[in-house]
C-alpha positions as CSV (number, residue, x, y, z in Angstrom):
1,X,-15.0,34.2,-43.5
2,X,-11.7,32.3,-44.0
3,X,-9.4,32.1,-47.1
4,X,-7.1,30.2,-48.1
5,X,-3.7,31.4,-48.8
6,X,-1.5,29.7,-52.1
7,X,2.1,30.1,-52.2
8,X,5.0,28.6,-54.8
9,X,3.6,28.7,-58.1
10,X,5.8,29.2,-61.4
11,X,6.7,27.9,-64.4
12,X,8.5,24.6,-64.7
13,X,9.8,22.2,-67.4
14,X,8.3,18.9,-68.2
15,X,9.3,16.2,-65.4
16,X,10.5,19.0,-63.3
17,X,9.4,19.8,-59.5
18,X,7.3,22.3,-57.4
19,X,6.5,22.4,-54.4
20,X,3.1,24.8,-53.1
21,X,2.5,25.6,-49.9
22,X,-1.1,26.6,-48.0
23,X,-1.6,28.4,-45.3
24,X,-4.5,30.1,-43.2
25,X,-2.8,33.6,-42.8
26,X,-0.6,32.0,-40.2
27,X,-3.4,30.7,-37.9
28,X,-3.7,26.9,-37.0
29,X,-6.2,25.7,-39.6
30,X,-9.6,26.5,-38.2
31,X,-10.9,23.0,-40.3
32,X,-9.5,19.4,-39.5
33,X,-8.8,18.8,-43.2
34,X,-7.6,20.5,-46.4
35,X,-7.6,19.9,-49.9
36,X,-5.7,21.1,-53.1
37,X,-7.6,21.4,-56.1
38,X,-6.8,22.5,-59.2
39,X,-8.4,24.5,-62.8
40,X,-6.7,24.0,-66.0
41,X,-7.8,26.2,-68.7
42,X,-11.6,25.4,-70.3
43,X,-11.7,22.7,-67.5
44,X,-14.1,22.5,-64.5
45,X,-12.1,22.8,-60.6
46,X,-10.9,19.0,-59.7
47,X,-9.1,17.9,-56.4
48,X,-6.0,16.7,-56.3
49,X,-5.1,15.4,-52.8
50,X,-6.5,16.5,-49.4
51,X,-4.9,15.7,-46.0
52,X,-6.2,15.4,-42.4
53,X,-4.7,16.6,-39.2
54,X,-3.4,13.5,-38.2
55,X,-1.3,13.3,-41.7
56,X,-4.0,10.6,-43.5
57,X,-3.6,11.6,-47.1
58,X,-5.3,10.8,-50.2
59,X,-4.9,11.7,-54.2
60,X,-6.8,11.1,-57.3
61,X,-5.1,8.7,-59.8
62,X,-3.9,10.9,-62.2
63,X,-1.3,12.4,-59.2
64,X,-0.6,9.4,-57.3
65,X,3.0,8.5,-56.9
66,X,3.7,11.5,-58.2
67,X,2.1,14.2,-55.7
68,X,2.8,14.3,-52.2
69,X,0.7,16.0,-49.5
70,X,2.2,17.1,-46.3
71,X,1.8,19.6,-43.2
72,X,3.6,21.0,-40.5
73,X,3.6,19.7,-36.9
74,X,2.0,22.7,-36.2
75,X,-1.1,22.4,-38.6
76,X,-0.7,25.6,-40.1
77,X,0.6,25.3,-43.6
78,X,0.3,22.2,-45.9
79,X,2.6,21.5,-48.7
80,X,1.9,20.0,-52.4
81,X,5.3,18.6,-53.7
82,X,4.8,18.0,-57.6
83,X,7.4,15.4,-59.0
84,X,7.6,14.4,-62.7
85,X,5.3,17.3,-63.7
86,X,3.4,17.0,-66.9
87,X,1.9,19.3,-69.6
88,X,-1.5,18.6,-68.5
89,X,-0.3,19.9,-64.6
90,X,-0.6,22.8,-65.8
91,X,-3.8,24.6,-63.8
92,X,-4.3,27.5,-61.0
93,X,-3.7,25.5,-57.9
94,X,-6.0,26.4,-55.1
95,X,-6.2,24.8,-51.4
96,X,-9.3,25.0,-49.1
97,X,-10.9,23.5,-46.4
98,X,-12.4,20.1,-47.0
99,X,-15.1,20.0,-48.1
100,X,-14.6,23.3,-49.8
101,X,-17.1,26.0,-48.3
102,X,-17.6,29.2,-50.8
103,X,-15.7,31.2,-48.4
104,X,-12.8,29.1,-47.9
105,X,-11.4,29.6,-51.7
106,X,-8.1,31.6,-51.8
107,X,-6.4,33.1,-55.0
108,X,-4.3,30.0,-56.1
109,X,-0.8,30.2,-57.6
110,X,-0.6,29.6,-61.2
111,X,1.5,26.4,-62.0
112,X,2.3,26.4,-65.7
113,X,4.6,23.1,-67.1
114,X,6.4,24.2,-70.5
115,X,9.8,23.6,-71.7
């Protein structure tokens, strides 16, 4: 079993930044490609943007040009840099092998947008 680890949650003002980052307790990534997702409150887990080893990166509409996705050289932590944050960013933020396995779930960092 392999979790996910979250880092780089907070609270943050409307069009503010963040930046999250994922790792797999320090390893490589054991999988070729991970994903953030994220929960707002009453709302059913959606992803966000998921990345490949090679760097090939995609987002769902509601993010894009406004989320980036990145990694390392090292393929051992991925990053989630959130520009021009809303009120409706606000969600537990969760990474995970993609496609998500039940085991690969980690914690997630809380990511609330308020002024």
């Amino acid at each position: 079993q392999v979790q996910l680890v979250e880092s780089g949650g907070g609270l943050v003002q409307p069009g503010g930044s963040i930046t999250l980052s994922c790792t797999e307790s320090g390893n490589i990534f054991s999988q070729n490609v991970i994903g953030w997702y994220r929960q707002a409150p009453g709302k059913q887990r959606e992803k966000v943007a998921v990345i490949n080893s090679s760097g090939t990166t995609s987002y769902v509409a509601a993010v894009k040009g406004r989320f980036t996705i990145s990694k390392n050289a090292a393929w051992n932590t991925v990053y989630l840099q959130m520009n021009s944050l809303k009120l409706e960013d606000t969600a537990v933020y969760y990474c995970t092998h993609y496609p998500p396995t039940s085991q690969s779930w980690g914690q997630g960092t809380q990511v609330t947008v308020s002024s």
